[in-house]
C-alpha positions in Angstrom: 158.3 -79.2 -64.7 160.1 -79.6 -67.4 159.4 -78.0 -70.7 161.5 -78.7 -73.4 160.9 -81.8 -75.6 162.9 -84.9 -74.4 164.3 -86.7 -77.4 164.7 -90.3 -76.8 167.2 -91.9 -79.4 169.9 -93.1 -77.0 167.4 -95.2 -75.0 165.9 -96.6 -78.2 169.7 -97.3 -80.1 170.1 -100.6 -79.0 166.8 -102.1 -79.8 167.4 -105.8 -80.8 165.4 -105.5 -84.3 165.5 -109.3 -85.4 164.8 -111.2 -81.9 161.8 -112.4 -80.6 160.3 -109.4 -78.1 158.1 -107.2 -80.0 159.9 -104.1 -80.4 156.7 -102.1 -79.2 157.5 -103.9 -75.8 161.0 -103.3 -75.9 160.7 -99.2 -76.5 157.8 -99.1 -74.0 160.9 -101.0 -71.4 163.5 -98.7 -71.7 161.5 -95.7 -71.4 159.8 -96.9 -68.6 162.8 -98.1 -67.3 164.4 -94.2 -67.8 161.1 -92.5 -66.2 161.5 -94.4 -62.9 165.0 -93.6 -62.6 164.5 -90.1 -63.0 166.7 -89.8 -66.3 163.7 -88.8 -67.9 162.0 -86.3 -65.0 158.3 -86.1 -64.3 156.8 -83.6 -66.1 159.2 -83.7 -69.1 157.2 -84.1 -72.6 158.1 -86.5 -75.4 158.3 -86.2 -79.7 154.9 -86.9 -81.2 154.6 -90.4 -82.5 155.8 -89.7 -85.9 159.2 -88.0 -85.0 160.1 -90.8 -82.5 159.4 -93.4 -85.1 161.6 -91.3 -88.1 164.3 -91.1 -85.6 164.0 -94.4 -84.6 163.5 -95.8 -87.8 160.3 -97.9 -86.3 156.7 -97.5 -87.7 154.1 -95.0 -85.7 152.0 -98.4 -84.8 154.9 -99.8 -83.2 155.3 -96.1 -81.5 151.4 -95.8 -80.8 151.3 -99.1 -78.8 154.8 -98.6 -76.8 152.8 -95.1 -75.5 149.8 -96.8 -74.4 151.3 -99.2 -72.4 152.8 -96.5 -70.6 149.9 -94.5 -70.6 148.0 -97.5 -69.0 150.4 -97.3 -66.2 150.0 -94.5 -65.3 153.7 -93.3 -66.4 152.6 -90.9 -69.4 149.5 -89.0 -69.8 148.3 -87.1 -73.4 147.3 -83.7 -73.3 145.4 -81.3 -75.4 148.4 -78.2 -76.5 150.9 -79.9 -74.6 151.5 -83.4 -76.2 152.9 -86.7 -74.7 154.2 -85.7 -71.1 155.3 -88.1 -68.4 152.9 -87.9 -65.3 153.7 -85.8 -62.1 154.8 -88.1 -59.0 151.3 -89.3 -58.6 149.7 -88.7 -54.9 148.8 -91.9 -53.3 146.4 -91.6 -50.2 145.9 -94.2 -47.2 142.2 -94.3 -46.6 142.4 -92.7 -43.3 140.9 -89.2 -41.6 142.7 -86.9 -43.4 142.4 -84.2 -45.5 143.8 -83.8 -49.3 145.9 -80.8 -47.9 147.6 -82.9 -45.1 148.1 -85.9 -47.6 149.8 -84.0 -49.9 152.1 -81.9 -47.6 153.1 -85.8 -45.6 154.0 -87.0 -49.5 156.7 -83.9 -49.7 154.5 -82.0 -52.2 153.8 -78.1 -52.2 149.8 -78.1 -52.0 148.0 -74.6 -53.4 144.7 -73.6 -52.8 142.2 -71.6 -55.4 138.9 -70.5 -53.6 135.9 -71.0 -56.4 133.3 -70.5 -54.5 132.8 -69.4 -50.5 129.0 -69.0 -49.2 126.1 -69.5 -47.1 123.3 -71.2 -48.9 120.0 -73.2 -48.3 120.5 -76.7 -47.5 118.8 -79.1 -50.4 117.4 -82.4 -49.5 121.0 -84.6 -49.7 123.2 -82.1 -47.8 120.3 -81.6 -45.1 120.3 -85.2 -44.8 124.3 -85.4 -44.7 124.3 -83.0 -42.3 121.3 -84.1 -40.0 120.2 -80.6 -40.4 116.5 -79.3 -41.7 115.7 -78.7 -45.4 116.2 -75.1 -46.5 118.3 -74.3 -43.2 121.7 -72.3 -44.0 125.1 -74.5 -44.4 128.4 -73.3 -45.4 129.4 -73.9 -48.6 132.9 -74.3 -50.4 134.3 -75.3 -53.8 137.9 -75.3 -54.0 141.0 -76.2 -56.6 143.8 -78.1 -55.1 147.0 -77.9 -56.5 150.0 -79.9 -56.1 153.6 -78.3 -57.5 151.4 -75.6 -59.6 149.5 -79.1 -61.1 146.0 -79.1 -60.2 144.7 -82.4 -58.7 141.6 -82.0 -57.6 138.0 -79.9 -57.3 136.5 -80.0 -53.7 133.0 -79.6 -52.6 132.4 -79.7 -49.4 129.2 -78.6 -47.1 129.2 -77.5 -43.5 127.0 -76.5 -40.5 126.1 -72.6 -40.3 128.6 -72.2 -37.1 131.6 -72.4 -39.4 130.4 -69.8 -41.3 133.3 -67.4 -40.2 135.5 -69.3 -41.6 137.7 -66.9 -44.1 138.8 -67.4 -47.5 141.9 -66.4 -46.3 142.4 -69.2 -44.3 141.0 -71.6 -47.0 143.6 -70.4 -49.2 146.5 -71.4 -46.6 145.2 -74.0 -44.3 143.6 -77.6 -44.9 140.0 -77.8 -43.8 140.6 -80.0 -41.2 143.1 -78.0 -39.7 141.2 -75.1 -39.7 138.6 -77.1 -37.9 140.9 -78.9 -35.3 142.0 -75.0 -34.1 138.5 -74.4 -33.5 138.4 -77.6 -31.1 136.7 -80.3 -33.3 137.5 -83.6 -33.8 136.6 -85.5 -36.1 136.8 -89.3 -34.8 134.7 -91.1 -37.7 133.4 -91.3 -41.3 131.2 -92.5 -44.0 133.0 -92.5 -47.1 132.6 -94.1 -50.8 135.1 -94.1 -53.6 134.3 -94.4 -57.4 134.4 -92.6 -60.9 132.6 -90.9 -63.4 133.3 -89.0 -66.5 134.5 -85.3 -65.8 131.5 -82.8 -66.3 130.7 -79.0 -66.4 133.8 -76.8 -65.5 135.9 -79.8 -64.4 137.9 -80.7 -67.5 139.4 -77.1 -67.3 139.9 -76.7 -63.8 141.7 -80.0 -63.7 143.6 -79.8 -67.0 142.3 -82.5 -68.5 139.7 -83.8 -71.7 136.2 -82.7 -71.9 134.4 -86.3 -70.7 137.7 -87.7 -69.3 137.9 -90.2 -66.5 137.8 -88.6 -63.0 138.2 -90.3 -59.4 135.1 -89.1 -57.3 135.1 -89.5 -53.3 132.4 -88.4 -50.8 132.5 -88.3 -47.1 130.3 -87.6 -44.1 132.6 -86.6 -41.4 131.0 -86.8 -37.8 133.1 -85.4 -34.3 132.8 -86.9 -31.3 130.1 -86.8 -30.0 128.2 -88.0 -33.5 127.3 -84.7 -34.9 127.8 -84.3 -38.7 130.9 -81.5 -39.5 131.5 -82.2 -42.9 129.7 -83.7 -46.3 132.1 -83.5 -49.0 131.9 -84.7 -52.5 135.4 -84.5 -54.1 136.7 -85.5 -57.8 140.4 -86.3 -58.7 142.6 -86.7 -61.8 143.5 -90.0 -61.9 147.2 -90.1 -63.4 147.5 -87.6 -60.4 146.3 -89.2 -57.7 145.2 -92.8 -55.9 143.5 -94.4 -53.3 145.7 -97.2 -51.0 143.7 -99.2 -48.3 144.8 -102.6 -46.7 142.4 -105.6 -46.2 142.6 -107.5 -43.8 140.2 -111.1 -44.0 138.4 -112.0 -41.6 
């Protein structure tokens, strides 16, 4: 990642100032144009509004809107302490039977592991229904921070059935979850999932680097192997200049 403030006056120098494209739209162009090819590298962080439009001799409205359109691309994302900063290559997952771990690792990216939580509790009413096991009975449960290239991009819940409870911490830290259950012999051959969003709540914003009551991705799955038994209930939540969710339709 980069950290030294990029400074953008050769890409705004030859801004045509008396035509008819609105020169919000014509800054927002050329640094777009200088992010996707990599002149201006992911993680690099911009001047504030007001120094860009000084140097540039442009107003900070004109500055303001040019950001937002690239923010609502997805190409630059505002953070608290850090500023302006243009968004990681952003993770885009096939809505498939994988896991986060193996998605991120096929995409060229270095995926870390921080173990929150790693216990045995008593199943409440949802999980034991996930998990087609009785109410109050022990399940495995884990909550995990996934990483990608020291950026975290997601908080992961997930439940289990009382056999895996051997699983280590150790190997949560190193391994994908469904890689650690494929060497035990399971395989998982369906599952119920749902994708939506929500506003990030309770320890989320700091675990995932972002606003208190900003936008998150959520996703939650119930995995079955094959012969029908429930493996895995997971209830996951994502940043969403980080990551996305690619499916193809096909009509009937």
């Amino acid at each position: 990642m980069a950290d030294d403030v990029v400074k953008i006056d050769d890409l705004l120098a030859g801004l045509d100032r008396t035509g008819p494209v609105p020169l919000y739209f014509q800054v927002s162009t050329a640094i777009e144009q200088a992010i996707r090819s990599g002149e201006i590298p992911a993680g690099a962080r911009l001047e504030n509004e007001i120094a860009i439009g000084q140097r540039a001799g442009l107003s900070r409205p004109t500055i303001r809107r040019a950001m937002e359109e690239l923010v609502d691309k997805g190409l630059l994302v505002r953070r608290r302490g850090i500023g302006t900063q243009v968004v990681q290559g952003q993770v885009t997952r096939q809505v498939e039977l994988t896991s986060l771990y193996e998605d991120l690792k096929s995409s060229q990216h270095e995926p870390s592991t921080l173990v929150l939580e790693h216990d045995t509790r008593p199943a409440d009413p949802a999980t034991a229904e996930a998990l087609r096991v009785p109410v109050g009975s022990d399940i495995v449960y884990l909550r995990r921070q996934r990483s990608t290239d020291g950026v975290p991009v997601a908080v992961l819940t997930n439940y289990l059935p009382i056999e895996f409870a051997d699983i280590t911490t150790e190997q949560l830290q190193r391994k994908g979850l469904y890689e650690i259950m494929r060497a035990r012999g399971v395989t998982i051959r369906v599952a119920n999932q749902k994708i939506g969003a929500r506003r990030a709540h309770g320890d989320e914003p700091g675990l995932l680097d972002i606003d208190k009551g900003g936008p998150v991705l959520t996703m939650e799955r119930v995995a079955f192997d094959a012969s029908g038994r429930a493996v895995e209930f997971g209830h996951h939540c994502y940043r969403p200049d980080m990551y996305s969710f690619q499916t193809t339709l096909v009509a009937k």
